[in-house]
C-alpha positions in Angstrom: 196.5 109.8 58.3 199.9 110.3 58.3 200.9 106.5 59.7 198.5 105.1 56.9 200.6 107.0 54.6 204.1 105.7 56.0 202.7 102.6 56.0 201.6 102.5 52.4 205.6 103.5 51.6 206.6 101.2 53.9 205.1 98.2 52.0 206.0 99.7 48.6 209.6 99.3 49.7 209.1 95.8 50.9 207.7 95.0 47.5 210.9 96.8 46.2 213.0 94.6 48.4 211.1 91.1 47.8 211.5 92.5 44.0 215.2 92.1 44.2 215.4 89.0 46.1 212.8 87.0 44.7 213.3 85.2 41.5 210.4 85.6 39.4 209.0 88.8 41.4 209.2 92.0 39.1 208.3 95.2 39.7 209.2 97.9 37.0 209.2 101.6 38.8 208.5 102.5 42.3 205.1 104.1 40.6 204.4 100.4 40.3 205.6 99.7 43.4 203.3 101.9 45.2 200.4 101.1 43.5 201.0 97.1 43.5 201.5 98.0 47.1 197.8 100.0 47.5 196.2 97.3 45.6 197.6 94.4 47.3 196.3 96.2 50.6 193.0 96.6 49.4 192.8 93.0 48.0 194.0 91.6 50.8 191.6 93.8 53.3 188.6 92.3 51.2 189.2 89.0 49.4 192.0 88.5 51.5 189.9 88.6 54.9 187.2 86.4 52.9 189.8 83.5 52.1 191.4 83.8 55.9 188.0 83.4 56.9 186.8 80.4 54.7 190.2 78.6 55.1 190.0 78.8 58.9 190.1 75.2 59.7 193.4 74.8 57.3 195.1 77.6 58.8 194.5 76.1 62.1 195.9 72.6 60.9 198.9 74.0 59.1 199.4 76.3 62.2 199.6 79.3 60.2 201.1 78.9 57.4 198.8 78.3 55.1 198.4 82.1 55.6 201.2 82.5 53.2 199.3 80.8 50.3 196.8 83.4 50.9 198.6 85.6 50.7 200.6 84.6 47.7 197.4 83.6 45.9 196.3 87.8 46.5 199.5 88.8 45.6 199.1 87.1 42.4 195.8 88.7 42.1 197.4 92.4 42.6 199.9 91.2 40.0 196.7 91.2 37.4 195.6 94.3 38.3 198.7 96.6 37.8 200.5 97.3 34.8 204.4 96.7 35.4 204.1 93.7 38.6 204.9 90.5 37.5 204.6 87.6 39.4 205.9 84.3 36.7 204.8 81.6 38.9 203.0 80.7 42.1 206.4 79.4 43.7 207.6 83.1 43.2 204.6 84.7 44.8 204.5 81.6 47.7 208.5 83.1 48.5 207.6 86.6 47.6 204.6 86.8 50.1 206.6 84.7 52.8 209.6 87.2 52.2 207.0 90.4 52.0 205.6 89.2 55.4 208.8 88.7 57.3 209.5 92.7 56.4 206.6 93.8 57.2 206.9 92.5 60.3 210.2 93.8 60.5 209.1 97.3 59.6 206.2 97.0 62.4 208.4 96.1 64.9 210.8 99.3 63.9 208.3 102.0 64.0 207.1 103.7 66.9 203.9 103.0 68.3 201.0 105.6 68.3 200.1 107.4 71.0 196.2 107.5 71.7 195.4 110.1 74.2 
């Protein structure tokens, strides 16, 4: 419980981070922050998963990165969902999603794995 909580901070400061770096990417609070981050987590767990799924033959083609317009296109679906998370175009979400991944990815590879006993 605890990791899914650090987790869930953890990709509210990425948001925070791509906020400040990406032009067109705005979040207005880290209230926001966290719950673009919760809803972006849950989109992309359902629809997300769907469109991976569907697109399987394009991600395969474009070797992955067609991943990132996935993701960009369910960031921009978060951004409709929560009050204060703006996203003006889809070239800002395509960098903000690319940027947003490249953290997390950072932030995985920083934190300790869990012990299963």
């Amino acid at each position: 419980m605890l990791r899914l909580v650090v987790n869930w901070i953890l990709s509210a400061c990425a948001l925070v981070v791509v906020s400040r770096l990406v032009p067109g990417f705005h979040i207005d609070s880290p209230g926001t922050a966290l719950a673009a981050a919760l809803v972006f987590g849950f989109l992309n767990a359902t629809v997300g998963l769907v469109l991976k799924i569907i697109s399987l033959p394009a991600v395969i083609l474009s070797l992955g990165v067609f991943l990132v317009v996935i993701n960009a296109f369910v960031l921009e679906m978060a951004a409709t969902f929560v009050p204060g998370f703006h996203i003006r175009n889809f070239y800002s979400a395509f960098w903000g999603a690319l940027v947003l991944s490249v953290l997390q990815l950072i932030f995985r590879m920083a934190a300790p794995e869990e012990k299963r006993s």
